[in-house]
C-alpha positions as MATLAB code, in Angstrom:
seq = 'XXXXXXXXXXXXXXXXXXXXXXXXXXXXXXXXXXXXXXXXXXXXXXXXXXXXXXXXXXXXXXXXXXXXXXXXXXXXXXXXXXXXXXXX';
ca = [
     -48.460   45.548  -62.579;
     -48.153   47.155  -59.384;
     -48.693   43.968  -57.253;
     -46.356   42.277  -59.704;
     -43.361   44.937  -58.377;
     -44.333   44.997  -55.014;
     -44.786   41.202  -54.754;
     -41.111   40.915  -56.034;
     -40.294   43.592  -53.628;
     -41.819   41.882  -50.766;
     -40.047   38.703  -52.199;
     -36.236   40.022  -52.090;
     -36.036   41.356  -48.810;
     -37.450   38.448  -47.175;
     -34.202   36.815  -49.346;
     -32.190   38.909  -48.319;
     -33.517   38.484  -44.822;
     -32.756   34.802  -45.079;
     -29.357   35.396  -46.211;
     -28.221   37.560  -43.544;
     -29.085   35.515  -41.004;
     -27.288   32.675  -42.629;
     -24.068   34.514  -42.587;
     -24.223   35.683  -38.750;
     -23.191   32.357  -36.150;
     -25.853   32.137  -33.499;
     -25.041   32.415  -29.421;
     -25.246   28.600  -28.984;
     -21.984   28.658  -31.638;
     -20.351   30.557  -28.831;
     -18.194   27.759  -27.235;
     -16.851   26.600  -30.549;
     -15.687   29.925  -31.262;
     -13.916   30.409  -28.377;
     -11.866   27.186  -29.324;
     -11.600   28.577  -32.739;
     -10.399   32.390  -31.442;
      -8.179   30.808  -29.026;
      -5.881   29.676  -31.415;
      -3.752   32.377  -32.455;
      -2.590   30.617  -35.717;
      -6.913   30.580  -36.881;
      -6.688   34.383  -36.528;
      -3.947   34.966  -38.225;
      -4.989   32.593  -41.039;
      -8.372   34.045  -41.085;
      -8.359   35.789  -44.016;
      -8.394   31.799  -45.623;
     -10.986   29.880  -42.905;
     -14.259   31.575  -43.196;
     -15.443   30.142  -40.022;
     -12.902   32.171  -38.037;
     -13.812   35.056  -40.124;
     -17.565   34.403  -39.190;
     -16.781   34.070  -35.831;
     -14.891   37.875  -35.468;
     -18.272   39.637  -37.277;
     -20.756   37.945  -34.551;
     -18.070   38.463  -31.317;
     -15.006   40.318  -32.525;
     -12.990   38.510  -29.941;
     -12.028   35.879  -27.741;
     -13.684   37.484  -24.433;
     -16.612   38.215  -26.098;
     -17.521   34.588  -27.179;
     -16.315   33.068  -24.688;
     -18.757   35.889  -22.546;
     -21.605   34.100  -24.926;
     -20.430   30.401  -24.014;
     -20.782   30.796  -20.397;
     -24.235   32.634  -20.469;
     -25.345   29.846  -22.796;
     -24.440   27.093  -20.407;
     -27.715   26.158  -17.719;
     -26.297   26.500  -14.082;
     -29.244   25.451  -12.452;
     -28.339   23.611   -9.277;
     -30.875   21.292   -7.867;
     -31.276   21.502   -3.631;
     -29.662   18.463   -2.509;
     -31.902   17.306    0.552;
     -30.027   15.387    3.137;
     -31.658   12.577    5.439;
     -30.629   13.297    8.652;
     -31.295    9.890    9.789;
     -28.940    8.369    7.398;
     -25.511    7.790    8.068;
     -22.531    8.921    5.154;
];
């Protein structure tokens, strides 16, 4: 009986687990919040578009997920080498 409740305990939290991290938008859906928070009409309307409600849990504004977008974007630069013996 006792593995029985603690089985089922075990069993619900990883649901719930699961759940919340459904409900939270991940760092990489950064940049399409910004376009979403941008628009003043979303925010009003928010309390009918979940995804704009979504979108003010995981940032709570504009800066702030727009702060996510650019850290998400790679800015490596590559060295461009230049042959000195070629001509432009």
């Amino acid at each position: 009986m006792i593995k029985v409740i603690i089985s089922v305990i075990v069993v619900l939290s990883i649901g719930l687990l699961i759940i919340k991290n459904k409900s939270k938008i991940g760092s990489d859906d950064a940049c399409l919040c910004t376009e979403i928070l941008v628009n003043e009409s979303f925010v009003d309307k928010k309390e009918k578009m979940p995804s704009v409600k979504k979108c003010l849990s995981s940032f709570k504004n504009f800066e702030n997920a727009h702060f996510e977008c650019i850290k998400s974007i790679p800015l490596d630069h590559h060295k461009i080498k230049i042959d000195s013996h070629r001509s432009i």
